[in-house]
Biopython code that builds the backbone (N, CA, C, O; Angstrom):
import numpy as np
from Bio.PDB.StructureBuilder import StructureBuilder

atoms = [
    (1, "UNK", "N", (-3.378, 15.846, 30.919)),
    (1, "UNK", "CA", (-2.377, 15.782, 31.959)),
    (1, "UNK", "C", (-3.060, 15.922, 33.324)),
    (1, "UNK", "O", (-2.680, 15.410, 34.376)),
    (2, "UNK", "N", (-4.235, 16.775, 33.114)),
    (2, "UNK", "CA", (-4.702, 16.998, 35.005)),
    (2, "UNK", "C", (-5.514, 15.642, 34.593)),
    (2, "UNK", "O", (-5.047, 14.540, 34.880)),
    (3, "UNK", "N", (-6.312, 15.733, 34.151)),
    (3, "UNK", "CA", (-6.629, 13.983, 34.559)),
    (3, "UNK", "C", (-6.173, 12.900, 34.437)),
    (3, "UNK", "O", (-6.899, 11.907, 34.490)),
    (4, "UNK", "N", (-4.824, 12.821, 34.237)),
    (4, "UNK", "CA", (-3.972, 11.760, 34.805)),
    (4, "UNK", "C", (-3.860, 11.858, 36.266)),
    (4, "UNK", "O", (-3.871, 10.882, 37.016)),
    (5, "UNK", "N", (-3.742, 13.181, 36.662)),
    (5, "UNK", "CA", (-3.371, 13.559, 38.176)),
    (5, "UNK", "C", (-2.136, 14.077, 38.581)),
    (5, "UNK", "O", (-1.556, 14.009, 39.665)),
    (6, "UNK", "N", (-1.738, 14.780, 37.178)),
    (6, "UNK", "CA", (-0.484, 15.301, 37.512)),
    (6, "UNK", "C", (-0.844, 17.198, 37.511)),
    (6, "UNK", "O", (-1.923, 17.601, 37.075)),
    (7, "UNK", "N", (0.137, 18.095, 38.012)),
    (7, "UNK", "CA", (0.196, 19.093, 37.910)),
    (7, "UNK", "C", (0.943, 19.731, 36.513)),
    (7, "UNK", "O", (1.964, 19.235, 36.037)),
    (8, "UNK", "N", (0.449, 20.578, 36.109)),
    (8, "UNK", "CA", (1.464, 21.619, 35.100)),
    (8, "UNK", "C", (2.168, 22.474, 35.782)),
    (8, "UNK", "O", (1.531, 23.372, 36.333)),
    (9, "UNK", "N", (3.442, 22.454, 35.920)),
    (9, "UNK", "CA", (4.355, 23.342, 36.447)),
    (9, "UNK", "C", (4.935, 23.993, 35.129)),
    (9, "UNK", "O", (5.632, 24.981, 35.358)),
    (10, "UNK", "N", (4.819, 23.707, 34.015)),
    (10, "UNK", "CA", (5.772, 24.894, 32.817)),
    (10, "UNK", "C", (4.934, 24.225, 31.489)),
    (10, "UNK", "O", (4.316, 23.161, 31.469)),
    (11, "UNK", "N", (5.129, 25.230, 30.363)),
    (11, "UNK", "CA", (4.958, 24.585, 29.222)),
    (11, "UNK", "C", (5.760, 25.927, 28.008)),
    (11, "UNK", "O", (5.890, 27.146, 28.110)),
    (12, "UNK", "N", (6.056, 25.163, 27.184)),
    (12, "UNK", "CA", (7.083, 26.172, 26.250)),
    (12, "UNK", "C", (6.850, 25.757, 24.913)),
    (12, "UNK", "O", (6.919, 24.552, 24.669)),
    (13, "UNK", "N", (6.575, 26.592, 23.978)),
    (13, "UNK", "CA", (6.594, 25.790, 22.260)),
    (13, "UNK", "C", (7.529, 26.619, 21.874)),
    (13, "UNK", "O", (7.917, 27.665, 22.396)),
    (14, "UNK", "N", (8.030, 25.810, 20.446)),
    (14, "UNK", "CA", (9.314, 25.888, 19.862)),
    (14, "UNK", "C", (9.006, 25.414, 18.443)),
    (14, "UNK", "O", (8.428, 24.410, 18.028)),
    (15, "UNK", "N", (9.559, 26.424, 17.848)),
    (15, "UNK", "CA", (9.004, 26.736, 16.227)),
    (15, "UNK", "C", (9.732, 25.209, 15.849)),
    (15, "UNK", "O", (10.620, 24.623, 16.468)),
    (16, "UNK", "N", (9.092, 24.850, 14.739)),
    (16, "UNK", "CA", (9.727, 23.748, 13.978)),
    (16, "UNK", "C", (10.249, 24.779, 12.800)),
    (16, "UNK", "O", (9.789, 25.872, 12.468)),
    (17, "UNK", "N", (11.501, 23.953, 12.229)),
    (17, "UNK", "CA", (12.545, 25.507, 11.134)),
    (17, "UNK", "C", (12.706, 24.062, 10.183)),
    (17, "UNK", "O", (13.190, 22.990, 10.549)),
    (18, "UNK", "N", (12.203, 24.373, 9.013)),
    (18, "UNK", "CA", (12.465, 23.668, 7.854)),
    (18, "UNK", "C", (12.807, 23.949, 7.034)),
    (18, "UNK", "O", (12.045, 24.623, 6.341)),
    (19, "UNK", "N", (14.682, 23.539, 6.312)),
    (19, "UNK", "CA", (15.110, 24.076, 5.471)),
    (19, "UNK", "C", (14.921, 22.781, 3.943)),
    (19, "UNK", "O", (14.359, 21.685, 3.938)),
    (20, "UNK", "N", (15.611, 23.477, 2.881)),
    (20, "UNK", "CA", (15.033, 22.139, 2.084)),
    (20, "UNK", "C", (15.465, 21.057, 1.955)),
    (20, "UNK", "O", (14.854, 20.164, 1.369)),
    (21, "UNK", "N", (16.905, 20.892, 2.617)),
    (21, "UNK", "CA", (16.809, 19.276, 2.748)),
    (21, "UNK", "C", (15.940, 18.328, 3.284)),
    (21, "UNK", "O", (15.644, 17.202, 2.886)),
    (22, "UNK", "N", (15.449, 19.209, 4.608)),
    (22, "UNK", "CA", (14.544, 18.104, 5.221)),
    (22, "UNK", "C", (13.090, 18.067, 4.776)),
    (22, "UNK", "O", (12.299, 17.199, 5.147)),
    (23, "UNK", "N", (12.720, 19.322, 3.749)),
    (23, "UNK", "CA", (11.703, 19.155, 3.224)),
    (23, "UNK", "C", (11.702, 18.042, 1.941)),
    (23, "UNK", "O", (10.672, 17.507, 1.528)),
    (24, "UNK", "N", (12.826, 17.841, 1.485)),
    (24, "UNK", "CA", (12.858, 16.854, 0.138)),
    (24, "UNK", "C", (12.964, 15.481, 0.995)),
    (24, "UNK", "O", (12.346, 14.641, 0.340)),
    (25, "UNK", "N", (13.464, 14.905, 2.142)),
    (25, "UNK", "CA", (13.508, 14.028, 2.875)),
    (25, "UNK", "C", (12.180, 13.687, 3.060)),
    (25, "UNK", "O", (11.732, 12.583, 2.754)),
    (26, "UNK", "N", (11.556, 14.546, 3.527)),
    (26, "UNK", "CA", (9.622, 14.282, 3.943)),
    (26, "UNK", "C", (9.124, 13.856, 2.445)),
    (26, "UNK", "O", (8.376, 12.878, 2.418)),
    (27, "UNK", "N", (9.461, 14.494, 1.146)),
    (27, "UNK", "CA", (8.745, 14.276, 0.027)),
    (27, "UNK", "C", (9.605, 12.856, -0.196)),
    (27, "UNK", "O", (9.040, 11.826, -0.565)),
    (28, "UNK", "N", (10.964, 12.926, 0.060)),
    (28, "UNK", "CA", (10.732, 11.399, -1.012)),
    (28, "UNK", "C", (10.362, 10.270, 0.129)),
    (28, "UNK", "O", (10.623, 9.151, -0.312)),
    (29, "UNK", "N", (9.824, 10.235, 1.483)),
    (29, "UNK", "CA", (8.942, 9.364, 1.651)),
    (29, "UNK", "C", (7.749, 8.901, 1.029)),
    (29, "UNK", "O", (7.247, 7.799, 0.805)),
    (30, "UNK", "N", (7.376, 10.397, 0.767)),
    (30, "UNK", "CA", (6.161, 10.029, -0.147)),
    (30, "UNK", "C", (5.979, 9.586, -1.506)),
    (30, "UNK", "O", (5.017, 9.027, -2.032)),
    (31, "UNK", "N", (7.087, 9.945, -1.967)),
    (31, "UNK", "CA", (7.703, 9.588, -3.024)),
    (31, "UNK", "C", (7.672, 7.643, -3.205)),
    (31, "UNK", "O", (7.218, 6.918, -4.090)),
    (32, "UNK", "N", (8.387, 7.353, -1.904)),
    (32, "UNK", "CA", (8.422, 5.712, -2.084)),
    (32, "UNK", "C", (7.374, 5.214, -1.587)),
    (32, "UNK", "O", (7.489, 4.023, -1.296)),
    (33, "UNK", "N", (6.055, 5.840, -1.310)),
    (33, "UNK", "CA", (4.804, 5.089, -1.214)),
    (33, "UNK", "C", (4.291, 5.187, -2.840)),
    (33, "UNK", "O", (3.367, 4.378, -2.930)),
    (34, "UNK", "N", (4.435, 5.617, -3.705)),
    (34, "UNK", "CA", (3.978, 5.810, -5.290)),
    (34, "UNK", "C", (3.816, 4.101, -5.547)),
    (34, "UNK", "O", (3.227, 3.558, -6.482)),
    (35, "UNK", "N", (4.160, 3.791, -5.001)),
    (35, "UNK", "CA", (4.197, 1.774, -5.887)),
    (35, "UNK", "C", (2.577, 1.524, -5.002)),
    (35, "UNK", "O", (1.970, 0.541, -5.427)),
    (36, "UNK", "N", (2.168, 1.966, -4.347)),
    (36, "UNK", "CA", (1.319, 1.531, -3.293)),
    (36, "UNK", "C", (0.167, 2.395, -3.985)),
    (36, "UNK", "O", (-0.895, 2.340, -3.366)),
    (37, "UNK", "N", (0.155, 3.162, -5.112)),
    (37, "UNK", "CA", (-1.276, 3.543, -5.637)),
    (37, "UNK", "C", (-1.913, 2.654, -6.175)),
    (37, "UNK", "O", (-1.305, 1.682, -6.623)),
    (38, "UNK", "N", (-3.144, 2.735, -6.265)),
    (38, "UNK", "CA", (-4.293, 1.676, -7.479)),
    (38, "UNK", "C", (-4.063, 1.658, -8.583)),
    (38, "UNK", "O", (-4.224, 0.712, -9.355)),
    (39, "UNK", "N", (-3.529, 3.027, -8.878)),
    (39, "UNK", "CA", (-2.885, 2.959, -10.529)),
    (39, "UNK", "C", (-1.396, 3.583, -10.895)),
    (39, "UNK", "O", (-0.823, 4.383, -10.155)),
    (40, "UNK", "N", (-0.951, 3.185, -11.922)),
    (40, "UNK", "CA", (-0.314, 3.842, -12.596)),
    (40, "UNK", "C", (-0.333, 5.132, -12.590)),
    (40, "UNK", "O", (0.317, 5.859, -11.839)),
    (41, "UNK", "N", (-1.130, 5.474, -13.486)),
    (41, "UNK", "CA", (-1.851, 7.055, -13.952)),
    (41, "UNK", "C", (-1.749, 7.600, -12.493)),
    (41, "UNK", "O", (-0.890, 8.465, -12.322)),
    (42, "UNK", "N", (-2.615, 7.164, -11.245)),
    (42, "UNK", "CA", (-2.391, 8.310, -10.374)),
    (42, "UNK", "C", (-0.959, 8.325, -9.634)),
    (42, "UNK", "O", (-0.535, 9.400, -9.210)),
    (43, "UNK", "N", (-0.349, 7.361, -9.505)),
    (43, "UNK", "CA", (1.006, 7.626, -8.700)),
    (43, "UNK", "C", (1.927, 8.688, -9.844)),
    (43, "UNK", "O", (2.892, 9.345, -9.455)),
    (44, "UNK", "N", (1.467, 8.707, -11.188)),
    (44, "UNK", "CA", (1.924, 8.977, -11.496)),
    (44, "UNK", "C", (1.442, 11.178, -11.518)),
    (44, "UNK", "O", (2.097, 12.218, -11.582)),
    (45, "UNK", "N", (0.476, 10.929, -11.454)),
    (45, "UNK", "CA", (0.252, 12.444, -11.067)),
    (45, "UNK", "C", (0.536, 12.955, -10.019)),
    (45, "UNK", "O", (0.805, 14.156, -10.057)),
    (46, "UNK", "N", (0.582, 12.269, -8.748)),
    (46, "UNK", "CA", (1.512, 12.714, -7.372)),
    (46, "UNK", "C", (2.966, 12.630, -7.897)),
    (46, "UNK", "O", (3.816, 13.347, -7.368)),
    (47, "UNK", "N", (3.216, 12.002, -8.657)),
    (47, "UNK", "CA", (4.880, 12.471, -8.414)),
    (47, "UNK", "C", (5.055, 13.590, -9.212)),
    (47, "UNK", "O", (5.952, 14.415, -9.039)),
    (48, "UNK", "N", (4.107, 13.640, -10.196)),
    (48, "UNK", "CA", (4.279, 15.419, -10.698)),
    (48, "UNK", "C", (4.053, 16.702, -8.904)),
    (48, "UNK", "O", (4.746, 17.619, -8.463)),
    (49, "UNK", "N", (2.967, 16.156, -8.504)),
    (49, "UNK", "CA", (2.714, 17.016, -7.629)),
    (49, "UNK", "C", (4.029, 16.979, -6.421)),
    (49, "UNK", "O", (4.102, 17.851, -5.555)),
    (50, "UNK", "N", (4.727, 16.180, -6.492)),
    (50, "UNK", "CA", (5.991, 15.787, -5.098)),
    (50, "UNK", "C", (7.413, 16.375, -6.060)),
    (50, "UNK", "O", (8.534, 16.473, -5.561)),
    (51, "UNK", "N", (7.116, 16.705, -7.415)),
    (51, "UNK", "CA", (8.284, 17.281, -7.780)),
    (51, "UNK", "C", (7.510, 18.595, -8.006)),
    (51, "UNK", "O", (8.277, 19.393, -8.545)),
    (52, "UNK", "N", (6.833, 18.894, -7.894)),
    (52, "UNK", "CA", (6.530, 20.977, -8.253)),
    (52, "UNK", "C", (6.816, 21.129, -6.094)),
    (52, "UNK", "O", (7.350, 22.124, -5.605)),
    (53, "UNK", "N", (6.424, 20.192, -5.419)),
    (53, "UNK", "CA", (6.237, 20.507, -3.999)),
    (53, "UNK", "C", (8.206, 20.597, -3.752)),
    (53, "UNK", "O", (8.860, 21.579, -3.401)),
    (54, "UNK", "N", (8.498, 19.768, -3.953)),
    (54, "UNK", "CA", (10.789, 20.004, -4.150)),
    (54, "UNK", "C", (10.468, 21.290, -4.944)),
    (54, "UNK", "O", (10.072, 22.211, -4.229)),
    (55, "UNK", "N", (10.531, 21.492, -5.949)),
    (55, "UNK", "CA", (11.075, 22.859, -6.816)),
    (55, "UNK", "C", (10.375, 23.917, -5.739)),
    (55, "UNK", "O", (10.997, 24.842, -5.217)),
    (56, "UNK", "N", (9.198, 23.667, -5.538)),
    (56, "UNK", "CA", (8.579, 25.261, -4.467)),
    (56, "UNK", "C", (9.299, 25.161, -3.179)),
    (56, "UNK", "O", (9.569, 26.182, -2.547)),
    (57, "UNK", "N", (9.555, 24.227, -2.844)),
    (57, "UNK", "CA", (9.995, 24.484, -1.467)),
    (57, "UNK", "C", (11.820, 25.090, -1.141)),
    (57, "UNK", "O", (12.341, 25.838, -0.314)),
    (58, "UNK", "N", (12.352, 24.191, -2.422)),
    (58, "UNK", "CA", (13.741, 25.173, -2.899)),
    (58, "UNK", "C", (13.842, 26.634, -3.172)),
    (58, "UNK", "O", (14.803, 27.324, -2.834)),
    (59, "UNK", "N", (12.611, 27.131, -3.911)),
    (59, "UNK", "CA", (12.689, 28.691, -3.948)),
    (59, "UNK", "C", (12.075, 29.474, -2.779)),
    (59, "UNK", "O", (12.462, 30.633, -2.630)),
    (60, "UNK", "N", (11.190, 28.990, -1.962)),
    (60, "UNK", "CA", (10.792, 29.403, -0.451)),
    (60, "UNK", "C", (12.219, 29.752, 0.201)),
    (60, "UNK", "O", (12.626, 30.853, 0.573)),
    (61, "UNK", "N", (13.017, 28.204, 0.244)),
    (61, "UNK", "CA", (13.965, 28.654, 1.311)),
    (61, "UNK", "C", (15.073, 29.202, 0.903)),
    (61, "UNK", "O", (16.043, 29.366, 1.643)),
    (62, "UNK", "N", (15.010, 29.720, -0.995)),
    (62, "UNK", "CA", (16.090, 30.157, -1.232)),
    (62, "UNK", "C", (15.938, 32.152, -0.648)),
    (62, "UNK", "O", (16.896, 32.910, -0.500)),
    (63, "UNK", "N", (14.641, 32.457, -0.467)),
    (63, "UNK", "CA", (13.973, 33.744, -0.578)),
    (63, "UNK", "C", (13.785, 33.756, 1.164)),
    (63, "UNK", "O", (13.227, 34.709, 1.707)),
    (64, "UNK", "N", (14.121, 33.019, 1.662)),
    (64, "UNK", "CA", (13.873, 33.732, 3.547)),
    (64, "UNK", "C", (15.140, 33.862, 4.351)),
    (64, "UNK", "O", (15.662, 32.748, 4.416)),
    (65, "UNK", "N", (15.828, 34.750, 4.974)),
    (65, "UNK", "CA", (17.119, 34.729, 5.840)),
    (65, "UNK", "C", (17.195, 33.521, 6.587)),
    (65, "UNK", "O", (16.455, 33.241, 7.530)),
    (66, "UNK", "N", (18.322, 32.652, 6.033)),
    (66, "UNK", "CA", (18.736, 31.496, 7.077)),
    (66, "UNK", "C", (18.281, 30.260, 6.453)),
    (66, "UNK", "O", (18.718, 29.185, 6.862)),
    (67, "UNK", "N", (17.332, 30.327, 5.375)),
    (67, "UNK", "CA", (17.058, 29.327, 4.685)),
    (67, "UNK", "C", (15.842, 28.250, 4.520)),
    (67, "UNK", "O", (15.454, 27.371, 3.752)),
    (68, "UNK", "N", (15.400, 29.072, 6.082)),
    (68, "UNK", "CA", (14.447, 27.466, 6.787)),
    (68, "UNK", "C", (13.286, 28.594, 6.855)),
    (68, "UNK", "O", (13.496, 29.806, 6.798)),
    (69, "UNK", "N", (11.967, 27.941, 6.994)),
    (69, "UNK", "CA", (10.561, 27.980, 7.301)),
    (69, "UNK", "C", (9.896, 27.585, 8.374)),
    (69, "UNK", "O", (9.776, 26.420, 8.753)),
    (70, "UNK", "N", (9.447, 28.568, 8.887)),
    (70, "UNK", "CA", (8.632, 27.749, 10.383)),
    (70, "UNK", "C", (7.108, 27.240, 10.230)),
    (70, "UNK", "O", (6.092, 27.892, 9.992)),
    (71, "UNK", "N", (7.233, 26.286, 10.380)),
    (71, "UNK", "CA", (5.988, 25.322, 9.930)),
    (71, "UNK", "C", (5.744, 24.401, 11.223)),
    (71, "UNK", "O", (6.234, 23.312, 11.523)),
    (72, "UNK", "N", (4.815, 25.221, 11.884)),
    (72, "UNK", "CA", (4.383, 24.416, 13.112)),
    (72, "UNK", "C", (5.138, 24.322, 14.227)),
    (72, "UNK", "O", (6.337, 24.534, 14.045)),
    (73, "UNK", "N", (4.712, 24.006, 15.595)),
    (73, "UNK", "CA", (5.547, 24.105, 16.900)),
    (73, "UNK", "C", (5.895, 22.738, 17.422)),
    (73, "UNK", "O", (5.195, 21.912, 16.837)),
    (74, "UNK", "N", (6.387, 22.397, 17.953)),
    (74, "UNK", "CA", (6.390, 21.610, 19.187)),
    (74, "UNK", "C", (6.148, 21.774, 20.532)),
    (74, "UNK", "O", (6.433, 22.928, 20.853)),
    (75, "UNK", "N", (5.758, 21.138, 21.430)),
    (75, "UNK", "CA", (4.953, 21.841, 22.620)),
    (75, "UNK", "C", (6.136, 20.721, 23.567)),
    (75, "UNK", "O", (6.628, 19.648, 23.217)),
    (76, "UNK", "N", (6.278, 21.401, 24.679)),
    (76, "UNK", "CA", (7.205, 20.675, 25.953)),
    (76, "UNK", "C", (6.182, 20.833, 27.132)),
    (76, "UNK", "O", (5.503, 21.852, 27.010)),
    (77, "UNK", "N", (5.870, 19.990, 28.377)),
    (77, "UNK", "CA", (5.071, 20.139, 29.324)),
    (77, "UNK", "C", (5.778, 19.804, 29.953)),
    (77, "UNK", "O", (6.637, 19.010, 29.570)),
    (78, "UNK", "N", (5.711, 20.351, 31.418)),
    (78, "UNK", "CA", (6.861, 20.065, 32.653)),
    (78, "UNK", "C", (5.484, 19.802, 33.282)),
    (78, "UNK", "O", (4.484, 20.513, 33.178)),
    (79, "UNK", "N", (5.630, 18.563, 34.001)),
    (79, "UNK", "CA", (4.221, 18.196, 35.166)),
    (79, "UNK", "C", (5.227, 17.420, 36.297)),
    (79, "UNK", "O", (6.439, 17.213, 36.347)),
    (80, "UNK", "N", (4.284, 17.160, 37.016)),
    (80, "UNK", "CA", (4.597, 16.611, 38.295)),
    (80, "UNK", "C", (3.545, 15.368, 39.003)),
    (80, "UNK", "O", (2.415, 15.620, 38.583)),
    (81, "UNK", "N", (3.519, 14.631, 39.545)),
    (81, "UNK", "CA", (2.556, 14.042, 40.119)),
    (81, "UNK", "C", (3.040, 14.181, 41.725)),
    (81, "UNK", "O", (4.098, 14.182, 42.354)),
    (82, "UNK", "N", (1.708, 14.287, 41.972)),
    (82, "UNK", "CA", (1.892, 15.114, 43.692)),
    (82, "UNK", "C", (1.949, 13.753, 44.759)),
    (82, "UNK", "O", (0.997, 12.974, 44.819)),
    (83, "UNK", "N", (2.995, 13.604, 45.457)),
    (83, "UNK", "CA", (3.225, 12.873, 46.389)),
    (83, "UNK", "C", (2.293, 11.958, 47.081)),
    (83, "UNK", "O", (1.672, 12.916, 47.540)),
    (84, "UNK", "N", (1.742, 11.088, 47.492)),
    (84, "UNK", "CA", (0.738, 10.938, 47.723)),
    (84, "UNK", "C", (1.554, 10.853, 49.820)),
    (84, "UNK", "O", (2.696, 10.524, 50.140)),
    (85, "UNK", "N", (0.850, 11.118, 50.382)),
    (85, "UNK", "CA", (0.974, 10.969, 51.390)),
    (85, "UNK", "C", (0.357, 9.658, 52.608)),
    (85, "UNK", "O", (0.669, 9.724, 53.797)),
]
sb = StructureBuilder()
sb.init_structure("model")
sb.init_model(0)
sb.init_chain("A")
sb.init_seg("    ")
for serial, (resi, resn, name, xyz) in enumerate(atoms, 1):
    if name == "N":
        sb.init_residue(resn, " ", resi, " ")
    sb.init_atom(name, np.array(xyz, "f"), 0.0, 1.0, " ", f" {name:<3s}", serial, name[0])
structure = sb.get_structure()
């Protein structure tokens, strides 16, 4: 950002909260790349691994108040570029 030539006037992060719907949403993307392995055999061992990753992530958010998991931030930057005169 300063070497664009702008100023930082603020910056704020903000938990990312993941409950398990949107964690089974993220898996069955991955889920519909499985046709796109080299084999059989291995798409077929990721989808073992994308269904134990659904079952764990259901008992995570059944075991924390509110349901969701904080997994990573998001960052906000307030800048400015200074007037040129």
């Amino acid at each position: 950002v300063k070497r664009a030539g702008l100023k930082v006037l603020e910056t704020r992060t903000y938990p990312i909260r993941y409950d398990h719907a949107t964690m089974v949403r993220q898996i069955n993307v991955a889920r519909s790349k499985l046709r796109l392995f080299p084999s059989k055999a291995m798409a077929e061992e990721m989808r073992k691994v994308l269904d134990g990753l659904e079952k764990e992530s259901l008992e995570v958010t059944r075991r924390v108040v509110g349901g969701r998991v904080t997994l990573g931030f998001d960052y906000v930057v307030v800048a400015e570029k200074p007037r040129e005169n």
